[in-house]
Structures are given as structure tokens and as C-alpha cells.
Backbone as numpy.savetxt, mean C-alpha at the origin, in Angstrom:
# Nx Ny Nz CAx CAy CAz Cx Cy Cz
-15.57 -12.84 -8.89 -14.23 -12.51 -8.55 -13.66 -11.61 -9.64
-13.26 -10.28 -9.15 -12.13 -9.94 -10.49 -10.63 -9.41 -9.70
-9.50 -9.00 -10.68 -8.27 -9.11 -10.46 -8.30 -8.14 -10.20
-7.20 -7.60 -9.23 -6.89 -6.27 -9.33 -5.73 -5.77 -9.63
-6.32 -4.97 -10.63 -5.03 -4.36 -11.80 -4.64 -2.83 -11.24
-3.30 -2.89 -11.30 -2.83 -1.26 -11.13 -3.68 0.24 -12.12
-4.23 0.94 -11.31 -4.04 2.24 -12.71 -3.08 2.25 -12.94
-2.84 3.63 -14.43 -1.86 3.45 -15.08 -0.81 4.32 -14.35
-1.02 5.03 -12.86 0.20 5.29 -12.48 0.51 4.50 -11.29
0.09 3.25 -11.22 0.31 2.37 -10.42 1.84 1.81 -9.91
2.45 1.55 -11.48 3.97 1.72 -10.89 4.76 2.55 -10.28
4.48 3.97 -11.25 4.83 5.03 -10.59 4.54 4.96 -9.30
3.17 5.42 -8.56 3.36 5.41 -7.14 4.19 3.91 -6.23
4.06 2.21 -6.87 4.99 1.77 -6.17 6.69 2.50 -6.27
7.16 2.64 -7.42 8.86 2.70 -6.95 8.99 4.04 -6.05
7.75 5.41 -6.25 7.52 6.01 -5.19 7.18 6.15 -3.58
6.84 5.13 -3.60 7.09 4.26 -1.87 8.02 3.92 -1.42
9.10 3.27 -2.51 9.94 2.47 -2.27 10.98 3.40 -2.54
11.02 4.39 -3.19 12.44 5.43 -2.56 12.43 6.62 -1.74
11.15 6.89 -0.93 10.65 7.58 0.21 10.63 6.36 1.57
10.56 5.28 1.29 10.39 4.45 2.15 11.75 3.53 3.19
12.31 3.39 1.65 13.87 3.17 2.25 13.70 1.59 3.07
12.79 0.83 1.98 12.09 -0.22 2.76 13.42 -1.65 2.37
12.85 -2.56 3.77 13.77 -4.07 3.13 13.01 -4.80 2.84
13.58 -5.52 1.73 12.73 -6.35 0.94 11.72 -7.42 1.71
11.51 -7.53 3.00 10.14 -7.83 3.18 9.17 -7.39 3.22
8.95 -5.19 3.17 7.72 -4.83 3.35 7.47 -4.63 1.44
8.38 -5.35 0.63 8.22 -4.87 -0.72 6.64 -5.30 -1.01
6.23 -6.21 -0.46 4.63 -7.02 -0.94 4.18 -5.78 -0.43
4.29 -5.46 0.22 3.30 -4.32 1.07 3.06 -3.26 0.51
4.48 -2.89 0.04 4.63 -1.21 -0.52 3.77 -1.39 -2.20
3.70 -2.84 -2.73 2.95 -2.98 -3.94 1.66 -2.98 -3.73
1.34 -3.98 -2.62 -0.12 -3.63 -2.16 -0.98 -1.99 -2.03
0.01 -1.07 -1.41 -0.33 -0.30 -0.83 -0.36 1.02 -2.11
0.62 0.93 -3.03 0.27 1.24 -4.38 -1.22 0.93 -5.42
-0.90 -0.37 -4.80 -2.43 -0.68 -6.21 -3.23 0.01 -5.16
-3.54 0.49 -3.97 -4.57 0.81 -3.39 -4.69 2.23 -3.46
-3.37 3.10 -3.53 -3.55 4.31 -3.70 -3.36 4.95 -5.30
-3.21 4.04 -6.06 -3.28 4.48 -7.57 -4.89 4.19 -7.94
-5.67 3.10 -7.29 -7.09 2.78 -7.58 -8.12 3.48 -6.67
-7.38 4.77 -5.69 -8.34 4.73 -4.87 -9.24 4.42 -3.77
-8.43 2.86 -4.05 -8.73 2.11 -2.60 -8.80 2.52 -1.17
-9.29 1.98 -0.34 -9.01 1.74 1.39 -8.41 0.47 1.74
-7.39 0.17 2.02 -6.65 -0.77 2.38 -6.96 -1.63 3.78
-7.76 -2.63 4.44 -7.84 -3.12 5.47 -7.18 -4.33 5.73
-6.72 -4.35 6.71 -5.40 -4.97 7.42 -5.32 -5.05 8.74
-4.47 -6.11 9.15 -4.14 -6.05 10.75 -2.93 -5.81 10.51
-2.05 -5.36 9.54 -0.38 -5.51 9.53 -0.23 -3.77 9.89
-0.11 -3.63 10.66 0.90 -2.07 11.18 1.75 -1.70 10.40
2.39 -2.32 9.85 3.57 -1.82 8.68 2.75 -0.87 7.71
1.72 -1.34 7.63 1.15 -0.08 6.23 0.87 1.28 6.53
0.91 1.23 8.23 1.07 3.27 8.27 2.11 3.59 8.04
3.45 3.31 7.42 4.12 4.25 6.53 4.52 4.79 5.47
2.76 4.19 4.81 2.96 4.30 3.85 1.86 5.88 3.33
2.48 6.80 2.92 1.92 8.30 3.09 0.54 8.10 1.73
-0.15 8.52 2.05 -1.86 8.94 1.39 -2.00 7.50 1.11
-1.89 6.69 2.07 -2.72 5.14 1.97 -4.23 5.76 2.72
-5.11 5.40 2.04 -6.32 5.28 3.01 -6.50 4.19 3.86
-6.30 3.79 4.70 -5.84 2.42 5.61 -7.57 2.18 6.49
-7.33 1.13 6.66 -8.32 0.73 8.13 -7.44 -0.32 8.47
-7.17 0.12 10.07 -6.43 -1.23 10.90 -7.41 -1.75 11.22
-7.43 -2.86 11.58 -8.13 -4.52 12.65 -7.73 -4.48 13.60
-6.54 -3.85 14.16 -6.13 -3.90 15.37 -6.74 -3.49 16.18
-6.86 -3.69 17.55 -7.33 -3.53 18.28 -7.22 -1.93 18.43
-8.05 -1.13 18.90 -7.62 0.06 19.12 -7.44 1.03 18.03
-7.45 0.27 16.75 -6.75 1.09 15.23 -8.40 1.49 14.52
């Protein structure tokens, strides 16, 4: 198991989600998630739909159809 830690512009791109996003504080887990994934590079997989608005996420939906 290891943790996953932000790169170092990890914050930067969260509060950058979050004032392009114009989000309410329930997609805030999300918009952090979706940061550590695009500051590390990541692909993000999910069934939550909320994360396509989040711009240069590399995403994979579960959803049906996604």
C-alpha cells in the first residue's frame, strides 16, 4: 500500500478547480481528488459523473455507456 501525496503543484491545481468550478461544498472531496490526479498524472476511475467537470482530468467512467 502507499499514500497518495499531491505533487508540488497539487494545491495549486486544487484551489484552481475550485475557482473555475464555482463548486458547493459537496463536490469539494472531488475537486481534491481530481487535483491529486491531475498534478500526479493520474487517470481517475469512477462511477461518479460529477468528475467531468473537472477540465484536463484524465477520467474513466464505470458507467454504463462512459
Amino acid at each position: 500500500m502507499s499514500l497518495a501525496i499531491p505533487a508540488s503543484d497539487g494545491w495549486d491545481v486544487f484551489h484552481q478547480l475550485m475557482r473555475e468550478g464555482d463548486l458547493s461544498a459537496r463536490l469539494y472531496p472531488d475537486a481534491y481528488l481530481a487535483a491529486l490526479a491531475i498534478s500526479n498524472g493520474w487517470r481517475l476511475v469512477s462511477f461518479d459523473r460529477d468528475f467531468e467537470r473537472f477540465g484536463g482530468l484524465q477520467r474513466h467512467s464505470l458507467c454504463s455507456g462512459g
